[in-house]
N, C-alpha and C positions, 0 to 999 in steps of 0.2 A: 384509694382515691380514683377517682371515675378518668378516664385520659378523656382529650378530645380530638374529634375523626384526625382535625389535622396532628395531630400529635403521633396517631394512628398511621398515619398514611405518610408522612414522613417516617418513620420508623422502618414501612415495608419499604418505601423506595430505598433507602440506605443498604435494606440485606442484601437487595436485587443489585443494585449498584457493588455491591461487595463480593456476590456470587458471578457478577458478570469481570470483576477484574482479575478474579482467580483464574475464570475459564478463560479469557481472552487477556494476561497479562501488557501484551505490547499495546493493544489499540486501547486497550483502557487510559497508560501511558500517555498514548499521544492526544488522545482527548481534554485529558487534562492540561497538559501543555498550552493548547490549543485556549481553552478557557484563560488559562494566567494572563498569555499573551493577548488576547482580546480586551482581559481587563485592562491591563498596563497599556496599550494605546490607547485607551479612552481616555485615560486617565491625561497621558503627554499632549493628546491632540485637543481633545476641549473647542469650544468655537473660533475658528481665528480670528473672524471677522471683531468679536469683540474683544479678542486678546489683545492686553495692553502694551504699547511698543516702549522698549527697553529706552531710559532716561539714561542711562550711567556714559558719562564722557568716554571717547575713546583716547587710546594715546596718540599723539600727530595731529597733523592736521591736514584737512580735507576741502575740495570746493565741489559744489556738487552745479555742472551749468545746468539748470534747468527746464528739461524741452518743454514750452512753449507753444511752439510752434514759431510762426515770423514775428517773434519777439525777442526780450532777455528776461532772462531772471537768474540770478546766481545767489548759492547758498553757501556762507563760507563758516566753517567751524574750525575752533579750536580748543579747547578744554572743558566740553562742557558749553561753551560762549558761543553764539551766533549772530553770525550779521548777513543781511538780505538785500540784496543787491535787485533791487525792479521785481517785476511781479507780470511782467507781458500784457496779455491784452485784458478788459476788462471779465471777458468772457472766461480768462485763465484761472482768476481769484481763487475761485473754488478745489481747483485740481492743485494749484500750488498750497493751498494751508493743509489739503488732505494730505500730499508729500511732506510739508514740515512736520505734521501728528504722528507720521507714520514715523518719521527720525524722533519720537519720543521729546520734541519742542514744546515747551512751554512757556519762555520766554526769550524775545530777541534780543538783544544790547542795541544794537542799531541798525533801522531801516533806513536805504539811502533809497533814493529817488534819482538817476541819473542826471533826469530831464523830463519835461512834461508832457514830451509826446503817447499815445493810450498805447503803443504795442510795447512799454517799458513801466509806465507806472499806472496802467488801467487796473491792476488787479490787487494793486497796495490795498484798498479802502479795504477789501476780503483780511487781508492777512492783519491790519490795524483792529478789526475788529472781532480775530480770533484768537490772539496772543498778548499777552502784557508786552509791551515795547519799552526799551528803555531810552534809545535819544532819535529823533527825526532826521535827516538830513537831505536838504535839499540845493541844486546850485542857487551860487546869486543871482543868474543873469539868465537862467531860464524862463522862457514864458509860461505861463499857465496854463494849457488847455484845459479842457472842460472837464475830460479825463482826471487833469490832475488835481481842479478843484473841486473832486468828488472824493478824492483820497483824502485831502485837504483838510475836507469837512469833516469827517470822517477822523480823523487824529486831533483837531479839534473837540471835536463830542468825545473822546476819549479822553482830554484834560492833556493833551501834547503840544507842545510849540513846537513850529518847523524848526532847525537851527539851520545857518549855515557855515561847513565845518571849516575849523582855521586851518588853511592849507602850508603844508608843510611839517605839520605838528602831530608825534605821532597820538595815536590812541589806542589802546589796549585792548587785545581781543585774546582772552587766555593769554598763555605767552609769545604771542605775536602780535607784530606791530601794525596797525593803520595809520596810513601816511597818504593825506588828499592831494593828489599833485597840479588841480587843475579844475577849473579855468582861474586861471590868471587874470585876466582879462576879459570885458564884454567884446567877443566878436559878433554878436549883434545875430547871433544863427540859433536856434534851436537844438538844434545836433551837436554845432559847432562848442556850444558853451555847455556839452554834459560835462557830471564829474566826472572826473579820472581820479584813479585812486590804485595805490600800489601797497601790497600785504605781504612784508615778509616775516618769513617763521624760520628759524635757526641761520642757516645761510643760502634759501632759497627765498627766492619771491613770483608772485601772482601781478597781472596790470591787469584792471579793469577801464576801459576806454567809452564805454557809454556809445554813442554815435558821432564821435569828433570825426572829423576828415579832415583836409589839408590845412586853415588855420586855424584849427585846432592843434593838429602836430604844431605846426611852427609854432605857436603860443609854449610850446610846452618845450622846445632846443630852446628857443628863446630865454625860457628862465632856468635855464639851467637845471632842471628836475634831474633826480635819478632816473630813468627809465629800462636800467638792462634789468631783465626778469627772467625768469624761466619757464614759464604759462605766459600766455599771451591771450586774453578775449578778446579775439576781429574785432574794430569798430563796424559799428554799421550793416551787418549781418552779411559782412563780405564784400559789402559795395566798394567797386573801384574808385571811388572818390576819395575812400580811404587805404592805410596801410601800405604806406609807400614805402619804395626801397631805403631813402633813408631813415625812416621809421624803424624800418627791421633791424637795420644797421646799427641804430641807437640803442632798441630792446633788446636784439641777438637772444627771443626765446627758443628753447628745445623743443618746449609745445604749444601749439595754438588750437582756441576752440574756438568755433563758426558755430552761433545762434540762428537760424535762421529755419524757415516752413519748409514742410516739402513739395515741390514742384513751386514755387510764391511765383507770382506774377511778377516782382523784381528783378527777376534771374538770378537772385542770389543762391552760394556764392559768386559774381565775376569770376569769368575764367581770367584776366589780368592776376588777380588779387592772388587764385592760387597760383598760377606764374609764379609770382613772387616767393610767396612761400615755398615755393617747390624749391626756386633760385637761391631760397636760404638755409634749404634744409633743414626744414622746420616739418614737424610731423604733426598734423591736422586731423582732429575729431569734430565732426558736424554733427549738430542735435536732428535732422532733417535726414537725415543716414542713418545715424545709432540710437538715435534717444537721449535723455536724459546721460553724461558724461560727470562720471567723478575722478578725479585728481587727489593724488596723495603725496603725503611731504612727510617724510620722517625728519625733516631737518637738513638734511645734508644734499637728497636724491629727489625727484618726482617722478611720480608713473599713474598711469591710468589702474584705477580697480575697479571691479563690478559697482555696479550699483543698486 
């Protein structure tokens, strides 16, 4: 049977290759080497940009604050279960759903809305329209802004009613609890009537404070909430209007996170505000200093991990 060239020609290259590993035994060695390991990283590396990010629940739980900029957004997990706390400015939308895809999210449990001002729920409409949601939550006593009636709309056209959550009652997030603590009452402020909301998992907890300041605190001694936690999110991106000594006294957190821009034309944080915390010995992560800040709870402990 008649061979053909390449038939041919592979044949000679293999002798040559076979006469060159006899005479040169070691570099033959490491050539080959060289080839495996070549292939074997192609293999492990692949495109990352299209690699798909890992779905599988981790153990504990986690709150991931999310920089922002002069905004909030807070991402909280627990088994598998996510809940999203604001979304920052409108302009954020986009960067916050691309960090939920990258934690392998494909559905929220519940999107809260602090309040309707746009450096807090400007960038909901983005993430309502990236993710199956499962319950809306918005205060009773917040105003609308235009911002918020774009999210609004937005959850709407998705087939979602706002709710507003019964406070005091918890609600299930994996095995940890959600517990609305707040507003109680219309204090008649925008900031003043965000939610507040406190999440514990084994025998630590997390406060989420929105932008209350002083009666919003008193709204919240007043009826009697639990509020000692062990994370503390600043109201108010550090403003001295909020987070007062008796504040702290009530929470007694280990650690507090500051949302806030860097360099903002607010001044945030007040230097008063870190006073205090300095005064309580509370140990302080800025998103405007670090970035994006994650928190972990085995249950028992918290501590900062990478993110």
């Amino acid at each position: 049977m008649a061979r053909s060239r390449a038939y041919v020609k592979t044949k000679y290259s293999l002798r040559k290759a076979k006469k060159f590993a006899k005479k040169h035994p070691i570099a033959a060695a490491l050539f080959a080497a060289a080839i495996v390991l070549i292939i074997v990283l192609g293999s492990l590396g692949g495109n990352d940009s299209e690699a798909p990010a890992s779905s599988e629940p981790r153990d504990g739980f986690y709150v991931h604050y999310i920089d922002v900029g002069q905004g909030d957004c807070e991402l909280v997990e627990c088994d598998g279960e996510y809940m999203l706390i604001d979304a920052g400015w409108p302009e954020s939308g986009n960067a916050v759903v691309k960090y939920l895809r990258k934690q392998g999210i494909t559905r929220i449990e519940y999107l809260v809305c602090s309040h309707g001002d746009a450096d807090h729920c400007g960038g909901l409409d983005a993430v309502v329209e990236g993710f199956e949601i499962g319950t809306v939550f918005v205060s009773p006593y917040s105003e609308n802004k235009p911002a918020c009636e774009i999210f609004l709309e937005a959850a709407e056209k998705a087939g979602l009613e706002a709710e507003t959550p019964d406070m005091g009652i918890s609600y299930a997030l994996g095995s940890a609890a959600v517990k609305f603590l707040g507003p109680t009452v219309n204090n008649g402020d925008n900031n003043e009537d965000s939610l507040v909301l406190r999440v514990e998992y084994g025998s630590t907890s997390f406060l989420f404070t929105g932008d209350i300041q002083r009666l919003g605190e008193q709204a919240l001694f007043d009826s009697g909430a639990e509020l000692n936690c062990d994370v503390l999110k600043v109201a108010h991106h550090g403003s001295d209007s909020s987070t007062s000594y008796r504040f702290l006294y009530e929470t007694m957190p280990q650690l507090a996170v500051i949302s806030c821009g860097e360099n903002n034309s607010y001044g945030h944080p007040h230097e008063a505000v870190l006073s205090r915390l300095s005064d309580a010995d509370v140990t302080v992560y800025r998103t405007d200093k670090e970035g994006t800040v994650v928190i972990f709870s085995d249950g028992e402990k918290v501590e900062r991990v990478k993110s």
